[in-house]
LUMFILO-172230 format. One record per residue (C-alpha): residue number from 1; y, x, z. Coordinates in Angstrom, 1 decimal, padded with zeros to 4 digits. Layout:
+-----+--------+--------+--------+
:   n :      y :      x :      z :
+-----+--------+--------+--------+
: NUM :      Y :      X :      Z :
...
+-----+--------+--------+--------+
REM end
This chain:
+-----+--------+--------+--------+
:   n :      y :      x :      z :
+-----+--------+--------+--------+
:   1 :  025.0 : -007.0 : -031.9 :
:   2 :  021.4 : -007.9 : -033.3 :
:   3 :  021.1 : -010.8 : -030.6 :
:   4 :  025.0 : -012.0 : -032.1 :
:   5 :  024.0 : -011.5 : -035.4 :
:   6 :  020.9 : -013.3 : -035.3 :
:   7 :  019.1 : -010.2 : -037.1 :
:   8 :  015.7 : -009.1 : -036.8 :
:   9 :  015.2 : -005.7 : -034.5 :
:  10 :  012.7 : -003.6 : -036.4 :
:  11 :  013.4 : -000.7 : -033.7 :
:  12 :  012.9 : -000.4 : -030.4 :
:  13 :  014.2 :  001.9 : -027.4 :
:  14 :  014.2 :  006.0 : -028.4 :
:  15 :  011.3 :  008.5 : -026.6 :
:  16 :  012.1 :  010.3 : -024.4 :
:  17 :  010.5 :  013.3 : -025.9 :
:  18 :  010.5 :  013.7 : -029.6 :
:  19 :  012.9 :  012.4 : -032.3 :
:  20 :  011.5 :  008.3 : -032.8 :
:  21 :  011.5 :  005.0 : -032.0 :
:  22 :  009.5 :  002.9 : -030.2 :
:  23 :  008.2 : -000.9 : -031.8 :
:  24 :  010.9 : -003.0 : -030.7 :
:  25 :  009.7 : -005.6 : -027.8 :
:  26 :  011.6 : -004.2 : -025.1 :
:  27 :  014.5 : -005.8 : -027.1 :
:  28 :  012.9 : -009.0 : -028.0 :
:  29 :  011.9 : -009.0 : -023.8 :
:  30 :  015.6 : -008.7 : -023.1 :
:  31 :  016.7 : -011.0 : -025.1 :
:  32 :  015.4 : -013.6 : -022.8 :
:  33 :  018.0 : -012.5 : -020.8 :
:  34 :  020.5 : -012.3 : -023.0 :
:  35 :  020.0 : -016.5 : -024.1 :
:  36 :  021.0 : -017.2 : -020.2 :
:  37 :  023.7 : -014.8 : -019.7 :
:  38 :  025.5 : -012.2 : -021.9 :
:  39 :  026.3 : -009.8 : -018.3 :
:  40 :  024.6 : -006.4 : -018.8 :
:  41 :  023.2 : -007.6 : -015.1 :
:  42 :  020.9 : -010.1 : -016.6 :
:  43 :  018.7 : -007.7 : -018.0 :
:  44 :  018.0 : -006.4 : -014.3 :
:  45 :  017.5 : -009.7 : -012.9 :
:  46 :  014.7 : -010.3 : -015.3 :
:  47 :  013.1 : -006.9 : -014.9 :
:  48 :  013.2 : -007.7 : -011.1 :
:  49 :  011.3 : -011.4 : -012.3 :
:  50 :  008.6 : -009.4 : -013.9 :
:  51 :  008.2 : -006.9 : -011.4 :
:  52 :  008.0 : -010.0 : -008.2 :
:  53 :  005.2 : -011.7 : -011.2 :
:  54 :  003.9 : -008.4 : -011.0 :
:  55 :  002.9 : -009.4 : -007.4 :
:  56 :  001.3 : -012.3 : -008.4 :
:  57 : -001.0 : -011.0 : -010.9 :
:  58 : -002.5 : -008.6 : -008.6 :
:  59 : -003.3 : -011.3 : -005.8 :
:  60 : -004.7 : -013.4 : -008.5 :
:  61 : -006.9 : -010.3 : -010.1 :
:  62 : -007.7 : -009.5 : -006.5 :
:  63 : -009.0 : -012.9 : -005.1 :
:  64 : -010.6 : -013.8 : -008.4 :
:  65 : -012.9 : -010.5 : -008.8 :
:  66 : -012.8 : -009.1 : -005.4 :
:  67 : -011.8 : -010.6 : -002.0 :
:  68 : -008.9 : -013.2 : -000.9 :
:  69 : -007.9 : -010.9 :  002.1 :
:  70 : -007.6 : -008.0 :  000.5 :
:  71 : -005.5 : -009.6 : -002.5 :
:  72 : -002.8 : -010.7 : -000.1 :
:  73 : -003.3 : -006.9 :  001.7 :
:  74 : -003.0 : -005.5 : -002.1 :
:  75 : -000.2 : -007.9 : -003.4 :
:  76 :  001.9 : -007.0 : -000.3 :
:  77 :  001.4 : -003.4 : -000.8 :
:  78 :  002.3 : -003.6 : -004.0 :
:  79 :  005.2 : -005.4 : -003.4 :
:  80 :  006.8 : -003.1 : -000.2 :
:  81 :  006.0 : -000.4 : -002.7 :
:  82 :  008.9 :  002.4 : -002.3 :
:  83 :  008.5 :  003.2 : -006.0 :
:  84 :  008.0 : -000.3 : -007.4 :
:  85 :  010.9 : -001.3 : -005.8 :
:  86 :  013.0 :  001.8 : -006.9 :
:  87 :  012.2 :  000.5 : -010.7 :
:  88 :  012.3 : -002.5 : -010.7 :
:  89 :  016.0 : -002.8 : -009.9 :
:  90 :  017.6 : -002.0 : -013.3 :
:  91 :  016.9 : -002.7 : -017.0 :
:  92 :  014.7 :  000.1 : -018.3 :
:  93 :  011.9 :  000.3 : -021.0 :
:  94 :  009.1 :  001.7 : -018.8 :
:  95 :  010.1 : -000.5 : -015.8 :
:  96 :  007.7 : -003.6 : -017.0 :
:  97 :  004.7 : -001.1 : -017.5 :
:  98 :  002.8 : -002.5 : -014.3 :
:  99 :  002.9 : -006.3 : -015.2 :
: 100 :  001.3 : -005.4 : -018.5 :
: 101 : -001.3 : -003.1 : -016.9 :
: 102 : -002.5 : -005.6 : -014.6 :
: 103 : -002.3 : -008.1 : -016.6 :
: 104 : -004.5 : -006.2 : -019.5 :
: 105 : -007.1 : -005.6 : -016.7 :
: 106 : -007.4 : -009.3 : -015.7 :
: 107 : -007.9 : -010.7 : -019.1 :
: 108 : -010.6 : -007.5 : -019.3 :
: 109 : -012.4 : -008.8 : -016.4 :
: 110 : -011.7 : -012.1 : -017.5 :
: 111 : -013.5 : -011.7 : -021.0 :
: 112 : -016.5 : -009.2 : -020.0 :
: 113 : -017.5 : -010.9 : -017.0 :
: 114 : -016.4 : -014.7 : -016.5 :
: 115 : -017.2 : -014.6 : -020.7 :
: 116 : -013.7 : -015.9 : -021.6 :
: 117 : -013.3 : -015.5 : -025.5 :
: 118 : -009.7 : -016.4 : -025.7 :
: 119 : -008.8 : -013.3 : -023.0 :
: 120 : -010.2 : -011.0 : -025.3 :
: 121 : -007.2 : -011.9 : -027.7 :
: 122 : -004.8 : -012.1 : -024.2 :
: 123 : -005.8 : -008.7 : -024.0 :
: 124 : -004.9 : -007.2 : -027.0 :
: 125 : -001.8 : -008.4 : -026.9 :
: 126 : -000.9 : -007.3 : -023.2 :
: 127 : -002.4 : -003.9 : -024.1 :
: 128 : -000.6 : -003.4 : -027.6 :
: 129 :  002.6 : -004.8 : -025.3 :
: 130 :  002.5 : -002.0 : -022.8 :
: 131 :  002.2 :  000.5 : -025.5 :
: 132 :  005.1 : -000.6 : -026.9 :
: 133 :  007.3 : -000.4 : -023.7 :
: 134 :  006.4 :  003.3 : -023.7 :
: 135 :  004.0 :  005.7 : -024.9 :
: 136 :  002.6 :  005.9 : -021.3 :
: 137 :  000.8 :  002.4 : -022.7 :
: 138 : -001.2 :  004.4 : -024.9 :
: 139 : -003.4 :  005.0 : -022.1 :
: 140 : -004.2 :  001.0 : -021.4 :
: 141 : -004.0 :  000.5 : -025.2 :
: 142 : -006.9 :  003.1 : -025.7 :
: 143 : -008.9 :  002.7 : -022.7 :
: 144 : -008.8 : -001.3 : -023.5 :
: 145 : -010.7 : -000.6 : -027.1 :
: 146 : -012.6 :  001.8 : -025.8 :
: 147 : -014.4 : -000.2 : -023.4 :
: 148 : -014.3 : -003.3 : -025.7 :
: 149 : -016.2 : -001.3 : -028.5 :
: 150 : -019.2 : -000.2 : -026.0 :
: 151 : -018.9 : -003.5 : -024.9 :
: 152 : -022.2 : -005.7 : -026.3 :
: 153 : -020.1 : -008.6 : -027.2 :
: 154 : -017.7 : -006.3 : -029.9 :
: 155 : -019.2 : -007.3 : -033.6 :
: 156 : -017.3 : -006.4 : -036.5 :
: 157 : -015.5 : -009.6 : -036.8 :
: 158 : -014.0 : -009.1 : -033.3 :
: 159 : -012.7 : -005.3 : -034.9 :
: 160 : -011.1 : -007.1 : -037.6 :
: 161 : -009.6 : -009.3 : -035.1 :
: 162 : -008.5 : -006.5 : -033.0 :
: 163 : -006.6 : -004.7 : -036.2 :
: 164 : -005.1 : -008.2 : -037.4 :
: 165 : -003.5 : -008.9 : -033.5 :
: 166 : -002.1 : -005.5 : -033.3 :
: 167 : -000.7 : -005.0 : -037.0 :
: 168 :  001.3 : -008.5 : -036.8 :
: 169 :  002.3 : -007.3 : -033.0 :
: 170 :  003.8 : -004.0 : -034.8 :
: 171 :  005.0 : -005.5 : -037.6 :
: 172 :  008.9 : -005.1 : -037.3 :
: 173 :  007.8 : -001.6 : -036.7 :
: 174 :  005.7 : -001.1 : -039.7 :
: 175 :  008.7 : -003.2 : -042.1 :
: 176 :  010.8 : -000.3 : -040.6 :
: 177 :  008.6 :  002.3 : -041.8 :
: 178 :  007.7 :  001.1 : -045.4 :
: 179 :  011.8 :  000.9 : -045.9 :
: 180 :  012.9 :  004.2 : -044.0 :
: 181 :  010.2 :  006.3 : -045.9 :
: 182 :  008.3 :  006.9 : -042.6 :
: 183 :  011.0 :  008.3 : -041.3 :
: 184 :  009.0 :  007.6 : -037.1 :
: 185 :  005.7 :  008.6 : -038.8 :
: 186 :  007.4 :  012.0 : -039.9 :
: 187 :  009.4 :  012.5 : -036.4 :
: 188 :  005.9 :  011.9 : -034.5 :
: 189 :  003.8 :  014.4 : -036.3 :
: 190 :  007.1 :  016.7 : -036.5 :
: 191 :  006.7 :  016.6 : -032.3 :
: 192 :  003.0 :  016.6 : -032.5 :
: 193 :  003.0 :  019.8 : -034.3 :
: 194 :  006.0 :  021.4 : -032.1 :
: 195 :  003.9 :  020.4 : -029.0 :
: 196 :  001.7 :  023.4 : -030.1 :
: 197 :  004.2 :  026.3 : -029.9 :
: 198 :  004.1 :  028.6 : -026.8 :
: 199 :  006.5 :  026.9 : -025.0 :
: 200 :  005.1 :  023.8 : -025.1 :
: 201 :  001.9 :  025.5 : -024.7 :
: 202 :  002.7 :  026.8 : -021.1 :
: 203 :  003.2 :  022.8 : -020.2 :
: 204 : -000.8 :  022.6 : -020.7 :
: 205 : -004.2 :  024.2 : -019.7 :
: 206 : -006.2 :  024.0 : -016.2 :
: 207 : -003.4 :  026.1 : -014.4 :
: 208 : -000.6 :  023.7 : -015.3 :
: 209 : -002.3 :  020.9 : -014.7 :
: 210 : -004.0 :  022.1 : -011.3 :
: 211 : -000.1 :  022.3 : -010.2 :
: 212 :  000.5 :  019.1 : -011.4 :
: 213 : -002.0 :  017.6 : -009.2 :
: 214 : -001.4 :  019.2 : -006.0 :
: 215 :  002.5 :  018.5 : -006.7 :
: 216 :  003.3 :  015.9 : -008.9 :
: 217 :  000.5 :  013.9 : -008.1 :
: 218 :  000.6 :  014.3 : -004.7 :
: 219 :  004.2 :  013.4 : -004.7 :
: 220 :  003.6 :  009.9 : -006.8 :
: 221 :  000.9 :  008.4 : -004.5 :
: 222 :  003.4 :  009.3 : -001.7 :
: 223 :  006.0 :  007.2 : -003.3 :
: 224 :  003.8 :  004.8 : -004.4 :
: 225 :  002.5 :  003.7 : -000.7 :
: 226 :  003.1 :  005.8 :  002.1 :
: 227 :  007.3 :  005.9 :  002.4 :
: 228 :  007.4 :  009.5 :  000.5 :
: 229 :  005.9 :  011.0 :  003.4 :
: 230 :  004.3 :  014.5 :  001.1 :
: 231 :  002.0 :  015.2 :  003.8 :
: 232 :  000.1 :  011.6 :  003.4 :
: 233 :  000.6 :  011.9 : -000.4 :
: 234 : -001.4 :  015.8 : -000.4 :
: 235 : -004.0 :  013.7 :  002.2 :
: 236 : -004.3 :  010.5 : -000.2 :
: 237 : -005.0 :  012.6 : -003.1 :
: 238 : -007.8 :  014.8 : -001.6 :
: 239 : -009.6 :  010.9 : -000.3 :
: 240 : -008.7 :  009.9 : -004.3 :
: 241 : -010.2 :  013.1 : -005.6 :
: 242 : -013.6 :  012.9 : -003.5 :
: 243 : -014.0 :  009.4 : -004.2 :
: 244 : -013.7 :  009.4 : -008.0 :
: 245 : -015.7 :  012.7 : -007.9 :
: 246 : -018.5 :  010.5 : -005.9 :
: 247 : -018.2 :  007.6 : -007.8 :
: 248 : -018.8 :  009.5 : -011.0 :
: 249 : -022.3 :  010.6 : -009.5 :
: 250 : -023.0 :  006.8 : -008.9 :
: 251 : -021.3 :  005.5 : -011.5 :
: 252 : -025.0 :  003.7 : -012.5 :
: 253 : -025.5 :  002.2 : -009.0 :
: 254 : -021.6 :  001.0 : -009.0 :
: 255 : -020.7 : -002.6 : -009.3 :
: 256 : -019.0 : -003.3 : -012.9 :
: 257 : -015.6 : -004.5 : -011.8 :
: 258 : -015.4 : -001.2 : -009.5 :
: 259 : -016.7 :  001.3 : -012.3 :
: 260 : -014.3 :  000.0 : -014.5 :
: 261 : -011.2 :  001.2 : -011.8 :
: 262 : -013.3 :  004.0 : -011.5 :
: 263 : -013.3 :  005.0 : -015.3 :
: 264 : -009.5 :  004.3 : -015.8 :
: 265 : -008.6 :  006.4 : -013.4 :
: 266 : -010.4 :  009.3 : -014.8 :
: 267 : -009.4 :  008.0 : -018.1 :
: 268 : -005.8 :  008.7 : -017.6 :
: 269 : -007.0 :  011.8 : -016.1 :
: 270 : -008.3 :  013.1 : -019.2 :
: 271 : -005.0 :  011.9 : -021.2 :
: 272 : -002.5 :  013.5 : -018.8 :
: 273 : -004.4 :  016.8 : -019.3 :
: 274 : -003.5 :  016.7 : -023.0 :
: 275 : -000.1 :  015.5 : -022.6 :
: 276 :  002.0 :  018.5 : -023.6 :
: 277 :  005.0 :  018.0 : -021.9 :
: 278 :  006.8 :  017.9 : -018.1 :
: 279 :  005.3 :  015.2 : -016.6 :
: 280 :  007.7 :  012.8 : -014.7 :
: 281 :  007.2 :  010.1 : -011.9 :
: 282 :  007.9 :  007.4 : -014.3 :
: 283 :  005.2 :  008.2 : -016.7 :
: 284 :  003.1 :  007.2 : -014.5 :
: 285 :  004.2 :  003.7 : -013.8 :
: 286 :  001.1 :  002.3 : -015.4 :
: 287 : -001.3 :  003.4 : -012.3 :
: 288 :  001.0 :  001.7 : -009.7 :
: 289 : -000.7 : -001.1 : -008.9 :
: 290 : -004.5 :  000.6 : -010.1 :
: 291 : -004.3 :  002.6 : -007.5 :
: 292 : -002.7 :  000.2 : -004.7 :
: 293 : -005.6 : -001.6 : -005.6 :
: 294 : -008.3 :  001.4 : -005.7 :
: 295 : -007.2 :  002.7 : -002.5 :
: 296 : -007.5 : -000.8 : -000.8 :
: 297 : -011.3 : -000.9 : -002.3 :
: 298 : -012.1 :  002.2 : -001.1 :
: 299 : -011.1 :  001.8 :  002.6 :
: 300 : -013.2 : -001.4 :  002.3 :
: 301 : -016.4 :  000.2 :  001.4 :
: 302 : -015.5 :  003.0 :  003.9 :
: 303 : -014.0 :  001.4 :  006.8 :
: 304 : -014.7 : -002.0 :  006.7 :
: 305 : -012.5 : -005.2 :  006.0 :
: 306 : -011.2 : -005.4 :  009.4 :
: 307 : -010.4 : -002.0 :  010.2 :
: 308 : -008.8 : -001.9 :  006.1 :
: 309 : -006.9 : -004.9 :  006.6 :
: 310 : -005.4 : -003.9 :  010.3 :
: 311 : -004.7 :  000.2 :  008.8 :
: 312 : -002.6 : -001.4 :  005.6 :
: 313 : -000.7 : -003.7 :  007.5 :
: 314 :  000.6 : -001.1 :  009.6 :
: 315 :  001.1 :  000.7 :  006.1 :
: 316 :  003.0 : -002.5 :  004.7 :
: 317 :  005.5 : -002.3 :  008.0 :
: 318 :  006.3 :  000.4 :  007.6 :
: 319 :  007.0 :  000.4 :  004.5 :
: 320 :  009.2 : -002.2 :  004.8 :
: 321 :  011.0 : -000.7 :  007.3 :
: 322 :  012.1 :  002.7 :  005.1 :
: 323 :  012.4 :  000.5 :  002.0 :
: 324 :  014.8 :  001.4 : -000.4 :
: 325 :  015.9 : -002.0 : -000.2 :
: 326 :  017.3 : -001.5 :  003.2 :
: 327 :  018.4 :  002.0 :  002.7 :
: 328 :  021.5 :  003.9 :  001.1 :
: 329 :  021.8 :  002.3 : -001.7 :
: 330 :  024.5 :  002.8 : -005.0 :
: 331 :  027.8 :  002.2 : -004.6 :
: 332 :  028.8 :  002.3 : -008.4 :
: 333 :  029.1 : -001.4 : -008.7 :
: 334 :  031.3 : -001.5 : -005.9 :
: 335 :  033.4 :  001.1 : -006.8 :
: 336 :  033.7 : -000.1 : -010.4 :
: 337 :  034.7 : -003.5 : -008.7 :
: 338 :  037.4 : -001.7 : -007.0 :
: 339 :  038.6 :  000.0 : -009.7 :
: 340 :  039.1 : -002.4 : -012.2 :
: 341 :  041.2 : -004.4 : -009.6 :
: 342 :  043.7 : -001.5 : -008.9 :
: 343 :  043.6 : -000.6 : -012.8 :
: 344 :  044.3 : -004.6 : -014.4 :
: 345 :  046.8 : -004.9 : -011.7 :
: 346 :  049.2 : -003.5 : -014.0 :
: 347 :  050.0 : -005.4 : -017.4 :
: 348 :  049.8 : -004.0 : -020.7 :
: 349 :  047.9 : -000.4 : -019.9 :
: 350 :  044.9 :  001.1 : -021.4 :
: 351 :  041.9 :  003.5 : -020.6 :
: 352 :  040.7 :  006.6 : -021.9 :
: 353 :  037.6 :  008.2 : -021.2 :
: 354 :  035.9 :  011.6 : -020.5 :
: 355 :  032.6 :  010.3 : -018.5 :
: 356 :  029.3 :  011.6 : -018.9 :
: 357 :  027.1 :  009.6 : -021.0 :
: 358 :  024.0 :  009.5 : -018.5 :
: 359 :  025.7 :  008.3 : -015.7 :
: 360 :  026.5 :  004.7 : -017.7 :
: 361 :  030.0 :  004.1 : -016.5 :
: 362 :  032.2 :  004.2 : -018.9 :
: 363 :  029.6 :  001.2 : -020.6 :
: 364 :  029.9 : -000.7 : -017.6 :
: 365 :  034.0 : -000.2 : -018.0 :
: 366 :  033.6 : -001.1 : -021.8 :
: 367 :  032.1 : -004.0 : -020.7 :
: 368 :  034.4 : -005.3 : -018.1 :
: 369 :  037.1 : -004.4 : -020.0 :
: 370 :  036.2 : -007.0 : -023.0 :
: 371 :  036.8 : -009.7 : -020.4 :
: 372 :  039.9 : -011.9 : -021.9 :
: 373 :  041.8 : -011.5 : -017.7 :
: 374 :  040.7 : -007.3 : -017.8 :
: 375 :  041.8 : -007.1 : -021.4 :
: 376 :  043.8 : -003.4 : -022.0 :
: 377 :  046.2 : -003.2 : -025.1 :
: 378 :  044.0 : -001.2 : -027.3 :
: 379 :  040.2 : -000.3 : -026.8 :
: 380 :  040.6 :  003.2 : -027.5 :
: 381 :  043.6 :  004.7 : -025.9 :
: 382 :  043.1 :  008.5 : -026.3 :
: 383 :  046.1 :  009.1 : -029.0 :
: 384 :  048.2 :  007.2 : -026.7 :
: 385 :  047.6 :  009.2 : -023.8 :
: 386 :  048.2 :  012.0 : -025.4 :
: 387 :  051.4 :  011.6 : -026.8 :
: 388 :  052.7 :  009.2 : -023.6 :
: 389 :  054.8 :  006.9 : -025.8 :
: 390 :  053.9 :  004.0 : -027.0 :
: 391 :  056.5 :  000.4 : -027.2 :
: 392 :  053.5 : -001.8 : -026.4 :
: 393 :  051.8 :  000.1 : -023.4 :
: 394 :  053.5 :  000.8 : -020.1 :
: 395 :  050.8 :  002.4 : -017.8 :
: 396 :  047.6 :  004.6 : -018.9 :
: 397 :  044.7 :  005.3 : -017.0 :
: 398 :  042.6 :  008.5 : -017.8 :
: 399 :  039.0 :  008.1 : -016.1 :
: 400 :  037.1 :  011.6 : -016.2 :
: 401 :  034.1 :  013.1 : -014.5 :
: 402 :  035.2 :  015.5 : -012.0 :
: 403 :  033.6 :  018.7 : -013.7 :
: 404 :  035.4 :  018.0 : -017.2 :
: 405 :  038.6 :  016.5 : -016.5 :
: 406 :  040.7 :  019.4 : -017.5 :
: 407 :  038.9 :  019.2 : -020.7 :
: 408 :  041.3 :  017.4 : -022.8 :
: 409 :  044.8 :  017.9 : -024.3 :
: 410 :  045.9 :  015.5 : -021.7 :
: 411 :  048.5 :  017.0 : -018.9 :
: 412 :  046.8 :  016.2 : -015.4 :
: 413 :  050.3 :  017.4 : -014.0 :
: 414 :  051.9 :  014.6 : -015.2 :
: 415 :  049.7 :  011.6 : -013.7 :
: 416 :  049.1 :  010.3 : -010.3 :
: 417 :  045.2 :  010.8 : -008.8 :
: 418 :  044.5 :  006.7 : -007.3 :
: 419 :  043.2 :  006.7 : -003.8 :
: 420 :  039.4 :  005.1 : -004.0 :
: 421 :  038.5 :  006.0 : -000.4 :
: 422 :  036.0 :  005.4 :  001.1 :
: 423 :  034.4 :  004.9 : -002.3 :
: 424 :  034.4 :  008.4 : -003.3 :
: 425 :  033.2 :  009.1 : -006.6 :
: 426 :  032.3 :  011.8 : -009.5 :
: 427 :  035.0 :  010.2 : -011.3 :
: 428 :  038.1 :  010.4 : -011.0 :
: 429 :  041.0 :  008.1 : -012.1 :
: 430 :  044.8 :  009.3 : -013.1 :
: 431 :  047.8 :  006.7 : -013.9 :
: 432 :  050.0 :  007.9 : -016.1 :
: 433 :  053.7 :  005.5 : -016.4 :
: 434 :  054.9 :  005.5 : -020.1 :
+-----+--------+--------+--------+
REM end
């Protein structure tokens, strides 16, 4: 509507815990899809851009600061990654996190030791831009000042540069704010405060997080590179654990481009222990590729190039070979496809709807449904289902969710269930003749 408009969005995407906004790039991002097409697919189809770019970054950080074999080992691992792949096939906030991660840390390296002055600024804003895709960014947004300001090139001037970049990257944000009365401000301390009571409470301490090592954890660098398998996961994260533990009593005798992995990792460590809250697999898209990359640097130093090089190859393959890509993969498209073709067969119907809201169909239907050849009589159609009578409509369809469709006023008994085998679904769809 915004995007139609031509309006500013002050706003961006809600949090996933709490009661506030994000700043609003994610929007400003999609709309880059929106100026070629105005399909709800185009959205994907850039996320999908960013996330192949994604690749291309890391073989570029790679070559640049480490070693051109490994950056094509790295970059492919990356890209054959079961979870990279898994979100980076639909439009979601989070989704971008990597590209911004890896990107931050190039123009990191870039500016502390090739002594580029304009990266510093590239920095800030790919930092500021991953914390505004999701609150996960806060980690790369913190962790990138932090080791800026014990850098021995930050003066004062470069602070005030710093603050300027990252108030006029916030600024829709902050325009929000001064006109709503705070009203994110208030809804982020209101969560911050909420965060303390017992229940909350249980989601933190040494115990909680102890579990969320060994399971979560465990679970993420399985999905992350070794084709789910749990056992490999639990194995990868005892190797991750001794090495950072190690590396922390060398950290003087490390070199500065692999102290710097070092300290992130341990970094976001540190935050996730004071996060609060149920920690999910997506809240941790930020490490992807750092730890692709880690784990390649590590075999190195342990095993040796070729012996690293011929181990994640045979990773990479198989990879590839259980990739979600090639696997079961979600028929909703198709059997939306289908549906609308049984549905607009008939003239002048309409649709009602009784869907649940997290399983985005009845948007997609919306959607299809605002093409001038799919056009139904009237949008909303639930009065005239109800009373079955109506001198402009001759068929309605009722599309519910399997669980709730006896949940309406409307008689079941007097429709007809349509056959969408072998596309079977959680929801079902009922023609009713006027």
């Amino acid at each position: 509507d915004h995007f139609e408009k031509g309006q500013f969005i002050l706003l961006g995407p809600k949090a996933s815990v709490g009661n506030f906004f994000l700043p609003p790039f994610w929007y400003y991002l999609m709309s880059v899809a929106y100026i070629f097409s105005k399909s709800p697919l185009s959205p994907a189809f850039l996320t999908a851009l960013l996330s192949s770019i994604t690749t291309v970054v890391i073989f570029i950080f790679i070559k640049k600061f480490y070693d051109e074999k490994l950056a094509f080992i790295t970059a492919t691992l990356y890209a054959v990654s079961p979870l990279s792949i898994e979100y980076s096939r639909f439009a979601w906030n989070p989704n971008p996190i990597p590209l911004f991660t890896i990107l931050t840390f190039y123009f990191l390296y870039e500016y502390l030791f090739n002594k580029k002055n304009k990266s510093f600024y590239l920095g800030i804003i790919t930092a500021n831009l991953a914390f505004q895709l999701h609150y996960q960014g806060l980690v790369i947004f913190i962790f990138y000042f932090l080791v800026i300001l014990f850098s021995k090139k930050f003066t004062l001037k470069k602070f005030f540069q710093y603050l300027l970049i990252n108030l006029i990257l916030v600024l829709p944000f902050i325009i929000y704010e001064i006109q709503n009365n705070f009203k994110n401000s208030l809804g982020i301390i209101n969560f911050l405060i909420a965060s303390q009571t017992t229940a909350k409470l249980k989601l933190f301490g040494i115990p909680f997080f102890i579990k969320f090592i060994f399971k979560d954890f465990s679970l993420f660098l399985a999905r992350v590179m070794f084709f789910k398998n749990k056992i490999l996961g639990f194995f990868a994260l005892l190797i991750l654990g001794f090495s950072l533990l190690i590396s922390l009593l060398k950290l003087a005798k490390l070199s500065k481009p692999f102290k710097l992995l070092n300290l992130f990792l341990i970094f976001s460590f540190i935050m996730l222990f004071f996060y609060k809250n149920s920690l999910i697999d997506f809240y941790l898209l930020f490490l992807i590729p750092i730890v692709i990359i880690y784990f390649v640097l590590i075999s190195k130093n342990i095993l040796g190039e070729k012996l690293t090089l011929g181990l994640f190859f045979i990773l990479i393959l198989i990879n590839l070979l259980k990739s979600p890509t090639l696997g079961v993969y979600d028929k909703t498209f198709l059997w939306i496809t289908k549906s609308i073709k049984k549905i607009t067969i008939t003239k002048n119907y309409c649709v009602s709807y009784s869907i649940f809201p997290q399983n985005f169909i009845e948007s997609k239907y919306r959607y299809t449904m605002t093409l001038v050849k799919n056009k139904p009589v009237y949008e909303n159609c639930d009065l005239t289902m109800y009373y079955r009578c109506d001198p402009k409509v001759k068929t309605g369809y009722y599309l519910c969710e399997n669980a709730i469709c006896t949940r309406t006023p409307i008689d079941l008994s007097w429709g007809k269930l349509i056959d969408m085998k072998p596309l079977d679904y959680s929801v079902k769809i009922y023609e009713f003749d006027f």
